[in-house]
N, C-alpha and C positions, 0 to 999 in steps of 0.2 A: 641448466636453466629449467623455468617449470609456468607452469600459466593453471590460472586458471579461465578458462577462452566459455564462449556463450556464441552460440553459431545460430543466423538463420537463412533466408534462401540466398543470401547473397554475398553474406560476409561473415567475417568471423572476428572477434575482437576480445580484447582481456582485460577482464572483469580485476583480474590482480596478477602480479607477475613478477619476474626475477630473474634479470640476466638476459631478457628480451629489450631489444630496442625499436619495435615495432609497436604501433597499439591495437592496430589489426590486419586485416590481410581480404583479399579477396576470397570468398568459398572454394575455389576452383584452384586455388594455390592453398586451402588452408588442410595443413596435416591435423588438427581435431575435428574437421566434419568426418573421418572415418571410422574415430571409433564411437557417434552416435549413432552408427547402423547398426550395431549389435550392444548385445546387452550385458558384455564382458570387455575387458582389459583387452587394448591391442599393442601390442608391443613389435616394435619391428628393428630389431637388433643394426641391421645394418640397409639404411634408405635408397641407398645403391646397388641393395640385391632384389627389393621388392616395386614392380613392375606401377604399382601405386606413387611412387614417389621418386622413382629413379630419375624423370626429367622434371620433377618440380626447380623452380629457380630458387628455393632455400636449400638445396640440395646442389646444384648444379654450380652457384653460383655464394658468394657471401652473404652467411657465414657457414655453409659448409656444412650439415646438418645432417650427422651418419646415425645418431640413436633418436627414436621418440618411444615411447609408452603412454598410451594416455587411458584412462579408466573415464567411461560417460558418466555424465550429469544424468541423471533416469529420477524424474517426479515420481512421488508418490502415484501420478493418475495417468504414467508412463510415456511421460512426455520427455524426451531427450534433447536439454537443454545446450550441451556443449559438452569439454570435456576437464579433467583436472591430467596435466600434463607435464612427463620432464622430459628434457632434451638434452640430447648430448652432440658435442662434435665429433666423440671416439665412437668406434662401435664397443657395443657394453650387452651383457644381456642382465636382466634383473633377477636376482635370486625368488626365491618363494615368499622367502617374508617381506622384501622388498613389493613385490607385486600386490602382496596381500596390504600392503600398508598405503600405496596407490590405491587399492578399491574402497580400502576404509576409511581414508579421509576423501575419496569422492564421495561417498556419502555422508558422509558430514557436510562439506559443500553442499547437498542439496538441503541440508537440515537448515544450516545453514542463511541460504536463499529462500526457503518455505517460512521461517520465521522471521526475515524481512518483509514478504509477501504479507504474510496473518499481522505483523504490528503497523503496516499501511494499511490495509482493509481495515482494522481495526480504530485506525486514529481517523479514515473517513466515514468510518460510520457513527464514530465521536461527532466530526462537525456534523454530519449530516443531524443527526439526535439533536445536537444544539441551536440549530438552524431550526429546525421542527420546532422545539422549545420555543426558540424568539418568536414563531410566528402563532403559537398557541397561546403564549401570554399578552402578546398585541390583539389575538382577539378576543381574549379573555377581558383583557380591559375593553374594548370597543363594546361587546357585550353590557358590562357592568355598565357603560354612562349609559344604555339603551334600556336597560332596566330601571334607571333612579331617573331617566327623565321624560317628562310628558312630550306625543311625538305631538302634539299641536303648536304647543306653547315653546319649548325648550326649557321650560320650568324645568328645577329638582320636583318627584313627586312624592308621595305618602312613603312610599317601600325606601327614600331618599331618608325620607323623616326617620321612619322607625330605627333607621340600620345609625343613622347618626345619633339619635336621643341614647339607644342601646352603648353605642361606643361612649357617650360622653358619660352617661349617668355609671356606667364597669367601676365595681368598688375596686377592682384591683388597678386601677391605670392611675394617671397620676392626680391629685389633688382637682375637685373640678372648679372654675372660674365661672363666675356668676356670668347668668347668661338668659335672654327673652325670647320668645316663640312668639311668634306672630301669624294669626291664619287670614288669608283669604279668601273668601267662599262668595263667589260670585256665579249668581243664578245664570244659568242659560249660555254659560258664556262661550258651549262646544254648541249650541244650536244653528243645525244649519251646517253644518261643517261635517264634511261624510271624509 
C-alpha cells in the first residue's frame, strides 16, 4: 500500500493513495505524523516491535499493519507537510535503493504540491490584475464624460468638440458623411452661478 498523507493538528488524510481503504485517520492513530518530526526516512520494519505503534488499532486490529516507511513532505521554507508512504502487512525491510527511491519521489511530491501552490497564486493574482483592470477602465471612462462635459449644464463641451471634429475630419478613417456644426454662445449664461 502507499499514500501520499498531509497531516495537521488533528488529522491526517490522503492527498492520493493505493491499497488504502481509508481516506483519513485521526493524528493520534496516524502512522505519517512521525516521520514529520524528523527530516529523514522512518522506517519501522516490523510495527509490533516498535513501542510507537505497537498498540495502534491499524496494527492491533484490521488490517494488520506490520511494515510502514514513510519519507516527509519538508517545504522548501521547512515546513513538514505530511509524508509519502508504503505499507505493508509482512514485516519487510527496504533495501538502499529502495529507501533512496522513497526520499526521491517525496520530493518530487513537494515539487509537486509547490507548483500547484505557484499556479493558484498565480491564476489569483490574474483575477486580481483583471478585476483592477475592470475597475480602472470604468474610471477611466467616468473620467472621460467629466472632461467633455460642462459640470453646470451637462452639455458636451469645447475639448468634446475638438476630440470629435479631430476623429471625424482623420484622413485615415472611413469616408466622412456630410455634417453641420452649430454654436451657441450665450452671454452671461454661468452669471451668478458659483
Amino acid at each position: 500500500m502507499g499514500a501520499v498523507s498531509l497531516v495537521d493538528s488533528h488529522r491526517q488524510w490522503f492527498k492520493a493513495q493505493r491499497g488504502l481503504v481509508v481516506a483519513e485517520t485521526p493524528r493520534d492513530v496516524a502512522f505519517c505524523a512521525h516521520p514529520i518530526l524528523s527530516p529523514d526516512l522512518l522506517e519501522v520494519p516490523d510495527t509490533r516491535e516498535d513501542a510507537r505503534f505497537a498498540d495502534n488499532p491499524f496494527v492491533t486490529r484490521d488490517p494488520g499493519v506490520r511494515f510502514y516507511a514513510g519519507a516527509p513532505l519538508i517545504t522548501p521554507n521547512g515546513e513538514a507537510l505530511g509524508s509519502l508512504c508504503v505499507i505493508d502487512l509482512v514485516r519487510r525491510n527496504l533495501t538502499a535503493s529502495q529507501g533512496a527511491s522513497l526520499r526521491a519521489l517525496s520530493r518530487q511530491v513537494v515539487v509537486q504540491l509547490e507548483l500547484r501552490r505557484h499556479f493558484a497564486l498565480q491564476e489569483e493574482a490574474r483575477r486580481s490584475l483583471e478585476e483592477s483592470q475592470g475597475q480602472l477602465q470604468e474610471a477611466n471612462a467616468r473620467l472621460h464624460i467629466l472632461s467633455v462635459t460642462d459640470d453646470v449644464t451637462g452639455f458636451h463641451n469645447t475639448r468634446f468638440l475638438h476630440q470629435s471634429l479631430d476623429e471625424f475630419l482623420d484622413e485615415t478613417a472611413a469616408p466622412c458623411q456630410p455634417f453641420s456644426l452649430v454654436f451657441f454662445d450665450m452671454d452671461a449664461f454661468k452669471a451668478g452661478v458659483d
